[in-house]
C-alpha positions as CSV (number, residue, x, y, z in Angstrom):
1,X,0.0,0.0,0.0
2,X,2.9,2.4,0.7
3,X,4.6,2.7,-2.4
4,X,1.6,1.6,-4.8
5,X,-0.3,4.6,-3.5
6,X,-3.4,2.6,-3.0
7,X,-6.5,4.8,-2.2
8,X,-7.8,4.4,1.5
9,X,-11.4,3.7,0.4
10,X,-10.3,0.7,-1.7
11,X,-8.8,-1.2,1.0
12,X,-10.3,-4.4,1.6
13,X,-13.5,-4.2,3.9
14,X,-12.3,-7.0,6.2
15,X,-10.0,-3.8,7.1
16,X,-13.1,-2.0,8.7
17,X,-14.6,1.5,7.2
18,X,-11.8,3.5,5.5
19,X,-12.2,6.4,7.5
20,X,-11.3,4.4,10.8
21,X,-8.7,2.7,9.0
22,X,-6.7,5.9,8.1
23,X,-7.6,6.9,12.0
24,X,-5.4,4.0,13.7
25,X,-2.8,4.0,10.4
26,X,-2.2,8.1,12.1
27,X,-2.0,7.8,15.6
28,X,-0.2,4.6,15.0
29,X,2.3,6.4,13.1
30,X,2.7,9.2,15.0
31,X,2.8,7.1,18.2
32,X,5.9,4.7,17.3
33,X,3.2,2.0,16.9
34,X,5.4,0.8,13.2
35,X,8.4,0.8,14.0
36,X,7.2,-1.6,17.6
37,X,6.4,-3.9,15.5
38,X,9.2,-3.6,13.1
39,X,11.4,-4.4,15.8
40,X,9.4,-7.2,17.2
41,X,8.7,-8.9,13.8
42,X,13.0,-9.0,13.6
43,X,13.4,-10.5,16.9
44,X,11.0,-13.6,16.0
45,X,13.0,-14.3,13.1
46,X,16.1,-13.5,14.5
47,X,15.5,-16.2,17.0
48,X,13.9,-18.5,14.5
49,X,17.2,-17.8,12.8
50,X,15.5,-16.5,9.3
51,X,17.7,-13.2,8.5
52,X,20.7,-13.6,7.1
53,X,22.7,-10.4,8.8
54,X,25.0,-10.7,6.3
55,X,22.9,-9.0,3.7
56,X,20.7,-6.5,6.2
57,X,23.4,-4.0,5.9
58,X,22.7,-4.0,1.9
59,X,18.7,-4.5,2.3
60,X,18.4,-1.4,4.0
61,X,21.3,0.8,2.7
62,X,20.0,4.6,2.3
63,X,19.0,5.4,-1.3
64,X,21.1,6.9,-3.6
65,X,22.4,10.7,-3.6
66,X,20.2,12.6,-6.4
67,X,24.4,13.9,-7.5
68,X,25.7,10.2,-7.8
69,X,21.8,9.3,-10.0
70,X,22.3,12.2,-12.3
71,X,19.3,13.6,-11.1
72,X,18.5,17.3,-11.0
73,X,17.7,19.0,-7.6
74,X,14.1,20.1,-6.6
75,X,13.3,23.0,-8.4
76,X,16.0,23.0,-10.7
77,X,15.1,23.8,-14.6
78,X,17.0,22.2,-17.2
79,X,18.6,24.6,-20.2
80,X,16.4,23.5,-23.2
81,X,13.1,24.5,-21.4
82,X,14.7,27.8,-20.3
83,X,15.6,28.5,-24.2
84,X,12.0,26.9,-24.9
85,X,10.0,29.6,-22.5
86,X,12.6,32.5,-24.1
87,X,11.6,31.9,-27.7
């Protein structure tokens, strides 16, 4: 749902209404709620011995600098739509 951008009213109704839904995703948010549960999810599978610490360190590596990417900065405008809104 987070990076699909999924509408709140077309979660599944099993879910409860929408509106309540995006109630408890909030306060659970701003609460620490997430990341609780982020943290307890790794210890069960660290004890179960299912992650691989090896790799965690590249699973969750920052992304990219937009200067490494070749992307331009927020805001920026690029030459040929500059000469484009001049002519």
């Amino acid at each position: 749902m987070f990076r699909t951008g999924t509408a709140w009213r077309d979660v599944p109704e099993r879910y409860g209404p929408w509106a309540t839904l995006h109630t408890r995703f909030r306060r659970w948010a701003l609460d620490g709620t997430f990341p609780r549960m982020l943290r307890a999810a790794k210890a069960r599978a660290h004890a179960a011995g299912n992650i691989d610490w090896r790799r965690v360190g590249r699973l969750h590596r920052p992304p990219c600098p937009s200067a490494c990417c070749g992307a331009r900065k927020r805001g920026s405008v690029s030459r040929d739509s500059d000469a484009r809104e001049v002519a």
